[in-house]
C-alpha positions as CSV (number, residue, x, y, z in Angstrom):
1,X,136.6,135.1,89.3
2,X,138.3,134.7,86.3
3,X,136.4,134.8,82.4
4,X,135.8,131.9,81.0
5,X,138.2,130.6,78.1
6,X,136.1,131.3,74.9
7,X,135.8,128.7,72.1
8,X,138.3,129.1,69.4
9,X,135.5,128.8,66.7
10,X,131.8,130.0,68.3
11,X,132.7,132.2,71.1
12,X,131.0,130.0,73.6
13,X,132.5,128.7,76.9
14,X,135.0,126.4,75.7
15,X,134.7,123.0,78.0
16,X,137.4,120.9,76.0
17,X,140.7,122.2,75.3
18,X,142.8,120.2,72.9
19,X,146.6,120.1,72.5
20,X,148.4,119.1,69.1
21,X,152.2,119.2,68.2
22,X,153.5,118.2,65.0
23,X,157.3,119.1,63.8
24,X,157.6,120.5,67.0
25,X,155.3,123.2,66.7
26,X,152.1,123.8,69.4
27,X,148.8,124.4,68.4
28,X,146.1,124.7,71.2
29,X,142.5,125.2,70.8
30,X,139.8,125.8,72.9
31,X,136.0,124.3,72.0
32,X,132.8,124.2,73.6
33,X,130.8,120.9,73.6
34,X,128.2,121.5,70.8
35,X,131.9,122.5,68.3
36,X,133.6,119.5,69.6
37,X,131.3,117.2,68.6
38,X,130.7,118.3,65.3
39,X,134.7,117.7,64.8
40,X,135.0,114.6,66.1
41,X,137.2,115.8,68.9
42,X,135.1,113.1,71.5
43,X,136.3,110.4,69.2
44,X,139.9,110.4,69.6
45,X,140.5,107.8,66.5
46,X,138.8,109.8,63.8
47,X,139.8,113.3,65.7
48,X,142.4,115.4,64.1
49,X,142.4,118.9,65.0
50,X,143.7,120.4,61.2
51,X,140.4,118.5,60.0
52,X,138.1,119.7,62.6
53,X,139.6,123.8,62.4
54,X,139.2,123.6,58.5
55,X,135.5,121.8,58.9
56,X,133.9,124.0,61.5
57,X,135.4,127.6,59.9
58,X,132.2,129.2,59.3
59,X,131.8,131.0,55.5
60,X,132.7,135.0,55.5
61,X,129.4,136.9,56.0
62,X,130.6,140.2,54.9
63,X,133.7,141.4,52.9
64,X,135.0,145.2,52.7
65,X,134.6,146.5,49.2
66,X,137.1,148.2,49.1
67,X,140.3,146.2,50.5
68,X,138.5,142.4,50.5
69,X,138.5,142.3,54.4
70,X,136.4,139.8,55.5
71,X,134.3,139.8,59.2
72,X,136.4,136.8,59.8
73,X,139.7,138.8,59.0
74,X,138.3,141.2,62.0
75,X,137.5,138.7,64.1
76,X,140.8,136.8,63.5
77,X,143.3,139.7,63.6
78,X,141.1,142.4,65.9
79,X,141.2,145.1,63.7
80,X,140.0,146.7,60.5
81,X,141.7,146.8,57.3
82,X,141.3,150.2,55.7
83,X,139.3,153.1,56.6
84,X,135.9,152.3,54.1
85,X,135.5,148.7,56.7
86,X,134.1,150.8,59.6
87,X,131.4,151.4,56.9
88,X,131.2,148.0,56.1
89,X,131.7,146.2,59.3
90,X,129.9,149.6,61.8
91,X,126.9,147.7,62.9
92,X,128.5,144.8,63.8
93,X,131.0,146.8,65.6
94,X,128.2,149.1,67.5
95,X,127.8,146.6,70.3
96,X,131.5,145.5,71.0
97,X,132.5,149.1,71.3
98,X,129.4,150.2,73.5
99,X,131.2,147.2,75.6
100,X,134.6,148.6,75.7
101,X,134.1,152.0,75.7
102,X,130.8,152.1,77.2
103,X,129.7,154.9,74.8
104,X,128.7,154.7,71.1
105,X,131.5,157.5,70.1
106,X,134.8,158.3,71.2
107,X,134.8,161.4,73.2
108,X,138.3,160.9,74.9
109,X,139.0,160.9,78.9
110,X,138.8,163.3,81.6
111,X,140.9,164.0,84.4
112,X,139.7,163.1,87.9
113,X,136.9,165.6,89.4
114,X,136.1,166.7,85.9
115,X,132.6,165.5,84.2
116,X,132.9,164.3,81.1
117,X,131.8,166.4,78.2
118,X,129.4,163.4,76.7
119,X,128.1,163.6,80.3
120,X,127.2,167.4,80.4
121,X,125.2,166.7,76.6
122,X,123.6,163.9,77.7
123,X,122.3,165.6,81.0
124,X,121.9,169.0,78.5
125,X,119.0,167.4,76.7
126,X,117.4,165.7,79.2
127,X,117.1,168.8,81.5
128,X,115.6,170.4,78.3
129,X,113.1,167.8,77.6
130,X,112.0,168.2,81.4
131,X,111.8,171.6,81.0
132,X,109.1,171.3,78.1
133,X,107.1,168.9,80.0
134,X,107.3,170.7,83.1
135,X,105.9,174.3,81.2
136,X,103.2,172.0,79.4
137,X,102.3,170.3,82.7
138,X,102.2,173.8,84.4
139,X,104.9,173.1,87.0
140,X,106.5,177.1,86.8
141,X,109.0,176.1,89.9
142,X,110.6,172.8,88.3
143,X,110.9,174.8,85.1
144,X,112.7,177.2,86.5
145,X,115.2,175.5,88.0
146,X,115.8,173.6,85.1
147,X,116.3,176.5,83.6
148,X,118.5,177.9,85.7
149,X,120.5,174.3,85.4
150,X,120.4,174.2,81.7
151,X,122.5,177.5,81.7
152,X,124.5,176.2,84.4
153,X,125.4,173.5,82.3
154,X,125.7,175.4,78.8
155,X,128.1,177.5,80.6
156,X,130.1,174.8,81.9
157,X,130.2,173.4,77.8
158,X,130.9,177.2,76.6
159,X,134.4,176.8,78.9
């Protein structure tokens, strides 16, 4: 099953989808319901689509110091504009890049049958933690084969 189109202005489902040409040239958008009506786009003899774009362009919430890039800029273009925006603009990208890349950092692929190195951290500190509460919950045996594990896997991140 195919996505859903998005609307062109709120990112919801988009349920009308208007065509306009003028001197030949094409411009489609996409709306949901609750963005269509407040452009007038049910009401076809006030509804111009210029009008309704220009009204429902939300205000820019936040603007890059240093090269005036605005959040709408990176939502318009999909990308940043100079190095200091992933300052400005690195919360609000935290959750579309934990959706792409499905990690909050870049660590790069791996070829098939290998583990990932974020893997081997990640499973690292939580054999360590286990081995602290296995030694304060006196279970000697599950400690020591975390232990064993952990240099297992600190071996396998040495090479």
């Amino acid at each position: 099953m195919s996505k859903p189109i998005q609307c062109s202005l709120c990112e919801e489902a988009a349920t009308v989808h208007l065509s306009q040409v003028v001197h030949g040239k094409v411009t489609k958008v996409h709306l949901c319901e609750a963005c269509a009506q407040k452009g007038g786009a049910t009401d076809p003899a006030v509804f111009q689509l210029a009008d309704a774009l220009a009204a429902a362009t939300p205000a820019p919430t936040l603007t890059c110091p240093h090269c005036g890039y605005t959040d709408l800029d990176l939502r318009k273009r999909g990308r940043l504009g100079c190095p200091a925006c992933w300052e400005t603009f690195g919360e609000a990208l935290d959750g579309l890049l934990l959706k792409v890349q499905h990690e909050p950092a870049h660590v790069g692929r791996a070829p098939a049958g290998v583990v990932p190195l974020a893997q081997l951290r990640r499973r690292l500190d939580a054999a360590r933690l286990e081995m602290t509460a296995a030694v304060t919950g006196e279970d000697f045996e599950a400690a020591a084969r975390l232990r064993d594990e952990i240099a297992a896997l600190e071996r396998q991140l040495a090479s």
